[in-house]
Every structure is written in structure tokens, then in C-alpha cells.
MDAnalysis code that builds the backbone (N, CA, C; Angstrom):
import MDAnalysis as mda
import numpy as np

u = mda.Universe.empty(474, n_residues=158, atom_resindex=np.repeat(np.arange(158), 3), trajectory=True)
u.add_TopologyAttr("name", ["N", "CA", "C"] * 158)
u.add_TopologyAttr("resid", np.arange(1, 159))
u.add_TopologyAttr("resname", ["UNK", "UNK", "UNK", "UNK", "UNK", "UNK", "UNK", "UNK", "UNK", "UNK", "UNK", "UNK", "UNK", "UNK", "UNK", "UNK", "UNK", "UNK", "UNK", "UNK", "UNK", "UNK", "UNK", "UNK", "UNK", "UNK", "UNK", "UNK", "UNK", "UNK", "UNK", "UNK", "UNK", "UNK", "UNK", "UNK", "UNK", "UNK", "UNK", "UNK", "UNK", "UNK", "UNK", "UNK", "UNK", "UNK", "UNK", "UNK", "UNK", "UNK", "UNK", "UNK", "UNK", "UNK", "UNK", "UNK", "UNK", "UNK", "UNK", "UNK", "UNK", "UNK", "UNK", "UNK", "UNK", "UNK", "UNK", "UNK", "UNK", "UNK", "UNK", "UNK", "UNK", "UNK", "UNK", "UNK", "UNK", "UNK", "UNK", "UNK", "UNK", "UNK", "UNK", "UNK", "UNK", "UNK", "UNK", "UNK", "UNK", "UNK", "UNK", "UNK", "UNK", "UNK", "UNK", "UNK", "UNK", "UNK", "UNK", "UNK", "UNK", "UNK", "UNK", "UNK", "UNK", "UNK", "UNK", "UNK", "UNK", "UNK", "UNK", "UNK", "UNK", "UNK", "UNK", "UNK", "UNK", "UNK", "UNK", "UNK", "UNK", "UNK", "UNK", "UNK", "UNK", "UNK", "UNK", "UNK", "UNK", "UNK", "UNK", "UNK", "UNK", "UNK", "UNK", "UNK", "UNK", "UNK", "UNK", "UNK", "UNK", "UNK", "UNK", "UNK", "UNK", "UNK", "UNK", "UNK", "UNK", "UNK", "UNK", "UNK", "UNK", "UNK", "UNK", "UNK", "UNK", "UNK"])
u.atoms.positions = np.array([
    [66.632, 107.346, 95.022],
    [67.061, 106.346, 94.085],
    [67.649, 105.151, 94.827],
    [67.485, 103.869, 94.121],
    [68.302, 102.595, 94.959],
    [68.957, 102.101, 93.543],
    [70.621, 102.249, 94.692],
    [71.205, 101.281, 93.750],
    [72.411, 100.711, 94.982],
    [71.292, 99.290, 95.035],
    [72.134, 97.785, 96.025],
    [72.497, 96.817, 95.044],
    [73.331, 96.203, 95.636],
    [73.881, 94.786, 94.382],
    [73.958, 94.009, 95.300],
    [73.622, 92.889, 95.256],
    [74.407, 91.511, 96.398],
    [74.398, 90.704, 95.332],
    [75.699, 90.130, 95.280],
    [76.152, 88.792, 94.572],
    [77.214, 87.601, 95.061],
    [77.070, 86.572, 94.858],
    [77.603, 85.723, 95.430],
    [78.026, 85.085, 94.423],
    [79.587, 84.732, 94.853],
    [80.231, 84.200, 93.678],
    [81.763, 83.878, 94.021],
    [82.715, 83.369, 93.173],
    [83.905, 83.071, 93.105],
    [84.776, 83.909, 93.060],
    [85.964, 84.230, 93.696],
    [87.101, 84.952, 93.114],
    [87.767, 84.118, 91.707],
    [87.968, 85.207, 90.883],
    [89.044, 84.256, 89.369],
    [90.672, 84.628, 89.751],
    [90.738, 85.000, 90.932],
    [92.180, 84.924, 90.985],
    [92.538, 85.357, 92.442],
    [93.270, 86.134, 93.160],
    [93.403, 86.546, 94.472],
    [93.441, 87.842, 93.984],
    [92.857, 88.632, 95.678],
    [92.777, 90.136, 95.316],
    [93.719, 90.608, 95.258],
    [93.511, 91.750, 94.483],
    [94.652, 92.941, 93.942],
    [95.013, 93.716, 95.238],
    [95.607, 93.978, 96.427],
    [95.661, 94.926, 97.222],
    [96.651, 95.961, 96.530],
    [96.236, 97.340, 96.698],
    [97.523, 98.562, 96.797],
    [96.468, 99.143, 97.980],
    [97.713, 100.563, 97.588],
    [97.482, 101.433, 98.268],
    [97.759, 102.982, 97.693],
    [96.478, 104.150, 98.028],
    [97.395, 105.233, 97.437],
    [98.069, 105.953, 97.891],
    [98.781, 107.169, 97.423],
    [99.598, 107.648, 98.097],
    [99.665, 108.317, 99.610],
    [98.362, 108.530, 100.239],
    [98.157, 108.649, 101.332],
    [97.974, 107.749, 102.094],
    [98.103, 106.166, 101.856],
    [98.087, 105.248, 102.143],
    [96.837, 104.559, 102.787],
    [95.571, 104.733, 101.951],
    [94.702, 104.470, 101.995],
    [94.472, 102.651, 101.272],
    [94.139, 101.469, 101.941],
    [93.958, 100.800, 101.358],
    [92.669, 100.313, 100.164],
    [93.213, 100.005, 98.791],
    [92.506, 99.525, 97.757],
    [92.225, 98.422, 97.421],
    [91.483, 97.574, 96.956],
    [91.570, 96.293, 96.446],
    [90.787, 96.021, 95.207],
    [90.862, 95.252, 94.222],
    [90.356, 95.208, 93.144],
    [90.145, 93.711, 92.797],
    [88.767, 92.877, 92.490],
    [88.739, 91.694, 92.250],
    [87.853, 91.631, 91.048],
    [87.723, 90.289, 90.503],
    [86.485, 89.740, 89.830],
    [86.175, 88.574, 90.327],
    [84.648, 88.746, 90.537],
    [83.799, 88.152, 90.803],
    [83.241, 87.150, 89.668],
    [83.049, 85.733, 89.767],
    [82.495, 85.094, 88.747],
    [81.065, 84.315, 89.578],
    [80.009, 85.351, 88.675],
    [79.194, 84.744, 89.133],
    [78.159, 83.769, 88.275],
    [77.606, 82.687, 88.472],
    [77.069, 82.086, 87.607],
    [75.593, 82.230, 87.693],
    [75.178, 82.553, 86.512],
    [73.594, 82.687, 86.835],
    [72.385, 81.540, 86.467],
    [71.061, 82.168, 87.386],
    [70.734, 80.844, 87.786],
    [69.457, 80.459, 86.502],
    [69.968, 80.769, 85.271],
    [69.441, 79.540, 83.966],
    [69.972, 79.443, 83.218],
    [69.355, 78.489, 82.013],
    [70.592, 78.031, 81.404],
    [69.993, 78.585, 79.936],
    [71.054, 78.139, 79.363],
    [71.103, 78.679, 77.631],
    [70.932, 77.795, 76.936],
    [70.494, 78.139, 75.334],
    [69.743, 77.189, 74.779],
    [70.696, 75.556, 74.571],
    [72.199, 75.562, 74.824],
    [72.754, 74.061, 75.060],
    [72.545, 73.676, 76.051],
    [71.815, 74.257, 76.909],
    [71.795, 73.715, 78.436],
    [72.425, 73.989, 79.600],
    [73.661, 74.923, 78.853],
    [74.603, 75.519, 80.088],
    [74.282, 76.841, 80.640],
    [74.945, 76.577, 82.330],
    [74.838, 77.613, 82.535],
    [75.610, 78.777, 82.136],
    [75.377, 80.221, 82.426],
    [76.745, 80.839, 81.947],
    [77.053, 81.759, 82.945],
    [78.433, 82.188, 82.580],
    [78.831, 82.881, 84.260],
    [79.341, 84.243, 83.693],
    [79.035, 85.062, 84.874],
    [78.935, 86.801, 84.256],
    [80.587, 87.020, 85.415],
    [80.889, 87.677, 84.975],
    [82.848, 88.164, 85.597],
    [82.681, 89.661, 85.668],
    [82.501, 90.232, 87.449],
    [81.720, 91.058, 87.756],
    [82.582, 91.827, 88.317],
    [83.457, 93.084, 87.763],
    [84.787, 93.690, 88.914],
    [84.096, 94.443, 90.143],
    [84.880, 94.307, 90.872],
    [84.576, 94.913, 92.127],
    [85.654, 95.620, 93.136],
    [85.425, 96.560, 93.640],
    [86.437, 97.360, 94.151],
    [86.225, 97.470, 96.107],
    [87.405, 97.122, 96.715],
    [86.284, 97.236, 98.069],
    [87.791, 97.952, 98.836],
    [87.784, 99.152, 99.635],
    [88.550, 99.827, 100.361],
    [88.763, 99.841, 101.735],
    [89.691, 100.256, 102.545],
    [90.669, 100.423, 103.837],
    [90.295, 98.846, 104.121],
    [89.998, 99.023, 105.561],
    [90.528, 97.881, 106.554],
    [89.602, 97.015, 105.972],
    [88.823, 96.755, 105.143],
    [87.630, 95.472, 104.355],
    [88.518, 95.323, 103.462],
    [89.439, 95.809, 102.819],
    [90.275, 95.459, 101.441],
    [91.392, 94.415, 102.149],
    [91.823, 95.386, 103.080],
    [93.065, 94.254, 103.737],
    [92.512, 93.429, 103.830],
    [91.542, 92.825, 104.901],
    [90.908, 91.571, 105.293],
    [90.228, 90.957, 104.314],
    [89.631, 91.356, 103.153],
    [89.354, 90.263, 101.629],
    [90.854, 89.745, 101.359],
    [91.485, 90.518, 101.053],
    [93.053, 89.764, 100.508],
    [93.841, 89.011, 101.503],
    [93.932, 89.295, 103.639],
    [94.156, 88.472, 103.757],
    [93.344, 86.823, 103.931],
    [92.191, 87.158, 103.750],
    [91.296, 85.358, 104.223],
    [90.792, 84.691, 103.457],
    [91.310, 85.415, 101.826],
    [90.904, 85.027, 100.497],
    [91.861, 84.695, 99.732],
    [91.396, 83.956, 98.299],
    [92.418, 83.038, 97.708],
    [91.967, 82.864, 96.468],
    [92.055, 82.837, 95.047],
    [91.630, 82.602, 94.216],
    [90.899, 81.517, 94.270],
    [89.522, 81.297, 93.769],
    [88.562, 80.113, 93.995],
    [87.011, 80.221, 95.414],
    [87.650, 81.254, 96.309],
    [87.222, 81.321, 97.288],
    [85.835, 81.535, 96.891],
    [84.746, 81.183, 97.625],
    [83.295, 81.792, 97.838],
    [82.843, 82.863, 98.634],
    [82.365, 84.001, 98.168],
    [82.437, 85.090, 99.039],
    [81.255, 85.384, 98.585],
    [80.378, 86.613, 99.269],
    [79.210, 87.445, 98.924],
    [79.351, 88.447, 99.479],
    [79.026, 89.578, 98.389],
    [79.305, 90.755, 98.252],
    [77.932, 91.754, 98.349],
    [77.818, 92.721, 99.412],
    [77.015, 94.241, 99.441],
    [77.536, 95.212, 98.967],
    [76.941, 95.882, 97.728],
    [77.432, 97.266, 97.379],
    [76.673, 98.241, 96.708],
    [77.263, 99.097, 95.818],
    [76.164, 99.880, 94.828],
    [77.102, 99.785, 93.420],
    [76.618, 100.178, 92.498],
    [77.155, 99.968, 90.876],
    [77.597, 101.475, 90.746],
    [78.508, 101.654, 90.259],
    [79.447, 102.390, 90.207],
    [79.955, 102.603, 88.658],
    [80.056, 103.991, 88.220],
    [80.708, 104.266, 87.060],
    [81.704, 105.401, 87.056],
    [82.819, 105.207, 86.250],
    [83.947, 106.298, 86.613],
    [84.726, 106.057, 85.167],
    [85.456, 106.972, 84.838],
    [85.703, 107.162, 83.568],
    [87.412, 107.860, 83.422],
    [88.375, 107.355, 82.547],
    [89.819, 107.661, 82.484],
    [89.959, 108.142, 81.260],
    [91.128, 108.703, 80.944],
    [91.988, 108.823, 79.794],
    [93.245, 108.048, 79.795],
    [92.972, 106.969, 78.688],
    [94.161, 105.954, 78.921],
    [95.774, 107.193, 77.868],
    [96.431, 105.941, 78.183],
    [97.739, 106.694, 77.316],
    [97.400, 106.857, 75.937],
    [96.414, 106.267, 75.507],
    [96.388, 106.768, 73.951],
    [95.855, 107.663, 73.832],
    [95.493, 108.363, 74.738],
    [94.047, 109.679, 74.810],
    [92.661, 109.168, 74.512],
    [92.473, 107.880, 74.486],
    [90.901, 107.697, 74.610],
    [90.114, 107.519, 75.904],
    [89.206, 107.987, 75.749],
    [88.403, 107.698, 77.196],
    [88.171, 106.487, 76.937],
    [88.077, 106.155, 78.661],
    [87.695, 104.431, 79.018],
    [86.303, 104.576, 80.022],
    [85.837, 104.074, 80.136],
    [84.724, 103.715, 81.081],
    [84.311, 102.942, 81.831],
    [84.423, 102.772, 82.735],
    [84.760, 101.452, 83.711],
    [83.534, 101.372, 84.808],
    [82.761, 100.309, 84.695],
    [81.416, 99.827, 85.686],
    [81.983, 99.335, 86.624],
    [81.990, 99.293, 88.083],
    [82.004, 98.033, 88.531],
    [81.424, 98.247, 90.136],
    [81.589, 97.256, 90.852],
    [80.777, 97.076, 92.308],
    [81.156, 97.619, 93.486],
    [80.929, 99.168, 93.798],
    [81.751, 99.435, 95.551],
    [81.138, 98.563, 96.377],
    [81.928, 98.052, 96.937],
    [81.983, 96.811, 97.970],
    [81.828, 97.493, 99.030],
    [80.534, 97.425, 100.019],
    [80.719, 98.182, 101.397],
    [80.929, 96.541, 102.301],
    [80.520, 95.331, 102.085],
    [80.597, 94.607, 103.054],
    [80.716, 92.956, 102.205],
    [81.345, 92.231, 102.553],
    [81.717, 90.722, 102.441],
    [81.418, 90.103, 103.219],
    [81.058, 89.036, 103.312],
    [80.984, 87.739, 103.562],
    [82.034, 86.616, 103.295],
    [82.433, 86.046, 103.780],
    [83.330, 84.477, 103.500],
    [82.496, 83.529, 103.622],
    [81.852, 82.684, 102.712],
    [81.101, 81.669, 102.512],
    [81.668, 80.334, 102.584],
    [82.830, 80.049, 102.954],
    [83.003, 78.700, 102.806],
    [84.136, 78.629, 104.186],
    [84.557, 77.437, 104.596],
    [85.073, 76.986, 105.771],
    [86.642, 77.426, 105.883],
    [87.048, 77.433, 106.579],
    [88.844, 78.545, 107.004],
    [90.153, 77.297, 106.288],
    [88.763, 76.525, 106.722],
    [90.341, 74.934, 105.869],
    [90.466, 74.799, 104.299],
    [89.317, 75.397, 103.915],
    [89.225, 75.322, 102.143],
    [89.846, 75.924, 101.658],
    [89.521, 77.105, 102.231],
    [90.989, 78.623, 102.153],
    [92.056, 78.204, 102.216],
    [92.408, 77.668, 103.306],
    [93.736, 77.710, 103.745],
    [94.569, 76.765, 102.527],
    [93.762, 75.750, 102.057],
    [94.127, 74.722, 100.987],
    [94.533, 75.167, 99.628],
    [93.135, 76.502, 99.581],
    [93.656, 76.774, 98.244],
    [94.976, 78.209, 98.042],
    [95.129, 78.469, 99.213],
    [95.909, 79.448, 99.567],
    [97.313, 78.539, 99.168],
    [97.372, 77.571, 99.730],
    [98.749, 76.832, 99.567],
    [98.697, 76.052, 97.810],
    [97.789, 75.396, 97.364],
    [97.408, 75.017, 96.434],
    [98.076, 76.073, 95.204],
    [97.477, 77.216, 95.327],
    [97.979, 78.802, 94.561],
    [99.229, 79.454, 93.902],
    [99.952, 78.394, 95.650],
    [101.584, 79.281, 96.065],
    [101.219, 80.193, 96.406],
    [99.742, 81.059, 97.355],
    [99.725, 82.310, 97.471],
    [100.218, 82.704, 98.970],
    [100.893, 83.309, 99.216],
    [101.514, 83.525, 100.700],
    [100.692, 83.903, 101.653],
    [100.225, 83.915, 102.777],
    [99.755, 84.174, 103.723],
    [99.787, 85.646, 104.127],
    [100.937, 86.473, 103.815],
    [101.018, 87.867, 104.042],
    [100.300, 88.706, 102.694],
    [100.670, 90.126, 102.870],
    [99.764, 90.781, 101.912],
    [100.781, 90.998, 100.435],
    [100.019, 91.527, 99.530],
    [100.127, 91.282, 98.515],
    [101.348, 92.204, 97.719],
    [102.513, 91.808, 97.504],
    [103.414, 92.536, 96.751],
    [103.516, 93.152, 95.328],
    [102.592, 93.903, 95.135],
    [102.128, 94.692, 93.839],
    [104.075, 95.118, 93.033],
    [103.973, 95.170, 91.861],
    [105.270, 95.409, 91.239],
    [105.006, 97.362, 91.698],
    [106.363, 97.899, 91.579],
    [106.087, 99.148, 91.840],
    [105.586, 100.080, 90.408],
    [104.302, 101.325, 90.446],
    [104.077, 101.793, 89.913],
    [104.175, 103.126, 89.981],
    [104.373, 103.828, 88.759],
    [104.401, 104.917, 88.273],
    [103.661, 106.279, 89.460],
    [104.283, 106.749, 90.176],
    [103.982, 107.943, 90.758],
    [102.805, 108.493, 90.081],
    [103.038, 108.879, 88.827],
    [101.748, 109.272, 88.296],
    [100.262, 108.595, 88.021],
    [100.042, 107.347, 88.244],
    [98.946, 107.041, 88.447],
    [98.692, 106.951, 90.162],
    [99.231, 107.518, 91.081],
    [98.625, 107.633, 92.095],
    [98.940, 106.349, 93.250],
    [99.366, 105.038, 92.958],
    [98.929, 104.124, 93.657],
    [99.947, 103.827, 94.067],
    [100.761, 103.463, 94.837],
    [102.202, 102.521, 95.040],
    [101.746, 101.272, 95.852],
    [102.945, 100.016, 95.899],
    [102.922, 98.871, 96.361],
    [103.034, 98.907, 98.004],
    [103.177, 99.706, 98.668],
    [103.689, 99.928, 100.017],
    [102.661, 101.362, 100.415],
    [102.206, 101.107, 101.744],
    [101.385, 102.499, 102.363],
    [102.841, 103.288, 102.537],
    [102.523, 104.808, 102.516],
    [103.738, 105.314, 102.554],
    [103.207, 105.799, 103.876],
    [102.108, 106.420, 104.533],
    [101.970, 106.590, 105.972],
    [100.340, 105.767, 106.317],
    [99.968, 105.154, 106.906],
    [98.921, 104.180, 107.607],
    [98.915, 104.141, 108.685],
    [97.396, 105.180, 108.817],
    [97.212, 105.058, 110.616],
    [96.425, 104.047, 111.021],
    [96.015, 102.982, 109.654],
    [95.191, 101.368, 109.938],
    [96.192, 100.848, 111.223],
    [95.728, 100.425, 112.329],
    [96.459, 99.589, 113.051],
    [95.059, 98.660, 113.606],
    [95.171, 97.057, 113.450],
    [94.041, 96.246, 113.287],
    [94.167, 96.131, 115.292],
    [93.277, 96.504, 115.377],
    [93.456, 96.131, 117.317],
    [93.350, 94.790, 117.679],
    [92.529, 93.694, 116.462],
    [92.951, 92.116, 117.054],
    [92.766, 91.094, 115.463],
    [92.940, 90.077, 115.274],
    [92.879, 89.205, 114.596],
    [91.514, 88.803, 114.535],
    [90.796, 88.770, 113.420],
    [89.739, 88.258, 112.950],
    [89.328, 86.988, 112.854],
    [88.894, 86.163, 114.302],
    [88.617, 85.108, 114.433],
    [87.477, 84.376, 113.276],
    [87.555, 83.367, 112.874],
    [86.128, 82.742, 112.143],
    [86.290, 81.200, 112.304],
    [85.366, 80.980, 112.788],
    [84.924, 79.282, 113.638],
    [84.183, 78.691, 112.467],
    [84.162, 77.398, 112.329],
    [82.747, 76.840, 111.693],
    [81.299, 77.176, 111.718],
    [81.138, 77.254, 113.606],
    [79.831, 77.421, 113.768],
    [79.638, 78.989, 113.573],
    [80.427, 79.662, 113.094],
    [80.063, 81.110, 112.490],
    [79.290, 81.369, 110.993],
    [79.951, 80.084, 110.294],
    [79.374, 80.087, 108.923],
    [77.924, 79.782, 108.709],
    [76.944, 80.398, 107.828],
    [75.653, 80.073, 107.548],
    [75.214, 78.524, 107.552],
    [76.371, 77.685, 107.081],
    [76.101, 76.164, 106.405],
    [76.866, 75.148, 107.290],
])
């Protein structure tokens, strides 16, 4: 069976980083992607595509990304299913992210990073409930990044 996705598109906000209790890193975004025809007024319309991408690729989307950013995304479509607090099941689609791209230049980022108010360090999630699994802080992380993730101009496609 094949199931690949590549889409290219916008962040609608900055990524979600946690972590769970084994301190595995998570991240959670939407993707806005616009597709390529238009509708009977003439517009185009844009599909808002969640996507989930984990460990050391989650850190590095949330730190070199920014709400607005252009990114493109490799993954497979994904379905998984909860019991919310009311006791109904939920059902939730969305994109495992095995690999990203940064599509646009380190200064655009950096603009809309400040533009945002979004800080440069990682992301301070409010603290949550033990029982859903996730907290704001790794409680043990054997991630240790061995260097800084250089990206030049002449690295970009354009």
C-alpha cells in the first residue's frame, strides 16, 4: 500500500512543541495550504491541514519557524481516535511528518519571529494534566543536538 503526502504551505500560527512524559519531543501544526484552482467566484481556496512531526525534527520546526513561515512537508496520513471528557469518541486525521523543508530565506523568519513577539527559545506550553500524558518540560532527554543547524541562502532551492 502507499500512503505519501507532500505539501507545501504556510504555518497559521507557530508550532505547538511538548513533550511526553518520557520526554520524547512532540509538535503539532497547521498547515494552510492553498490549492491550485479556483472556485466558481474566482478564488482560490485554502485547505488547513494538521500535522504532527516528532523528537529532534519537532524541536528544529519550532526552533527556525514562525507563524507565516513557508515550509514543505514529507509524510503519510494518519488516523487515531480518543474519548474526549464527554465520553464521545473523536477522530482525528492528520499528517506524520517524517521530513521538512524551510522554503523561504533565514531573514524572513527572523522578521516574522520578531514581528509575532515570538521568542527565539522553545516553546512554553501552560502546564498539563498528568493524565493526558504530555507536560511543558522533558522530564528526562537524552536529545543532546551535537551542533547548530546552519542554513545559508545558497542552500535554498530559489
Amino acid at each position: 500500500m502507499i500512503n505519501n503526502v507532500v505539501l507545501v504551505g504556510r504555518l497559521t500560527k507557530g508550532v505547538s512543541l511538548r513533550y511526553t512524559q518520557s520526554g520524547v519531543a512532540v509538535a503539532n501544526f497547521l498547515l494552510a495550504c492553498e490549492r491550485s484552482f479556483r472556485n466558481a467566484d474566482g478564488e482560490k481556496e485554502t485547505d488547513f491541514i494538521s500535522c504532527v512531526i516528532w523528537r529532534g525534527a519537532a524541536e528544529s520546526l519550532e526552533k527556525y519557524t514562525a507563524k507565516g513561515s513557508l515550509i514543505g512537508v514529507e509524510g503519510s496520513i494518519q488516523t487515531r481516535n480518543y474519548e474526549n471528557d464527554q465520553g464521545q469518541r473523536v477522530y482525528v486525521t492528520e499528517v506524520l511528518v517524517s521530513n521538512f523543508s524551510l522554503l523561504e530565506p533565514k531573514e524572513v523568519t527572523e522578521k516574522r519571529r520578531m514581528g509575532t513577539g515570538q521568542s527565539t527559545g522553545g516553546y512554553q506550553a501552560p502546564n498539563r494534566s498528568t493524565a493526558t500524558g504530555w507536560t511543558s518540560q522533558p522530564q528526562q532527554s537524552n536529545f543532546r543536538p551535537t551542533e547548530e543547524i546552519q542554513i545559508k541562502d545558497d542552500d535554498l532551492p530559489f
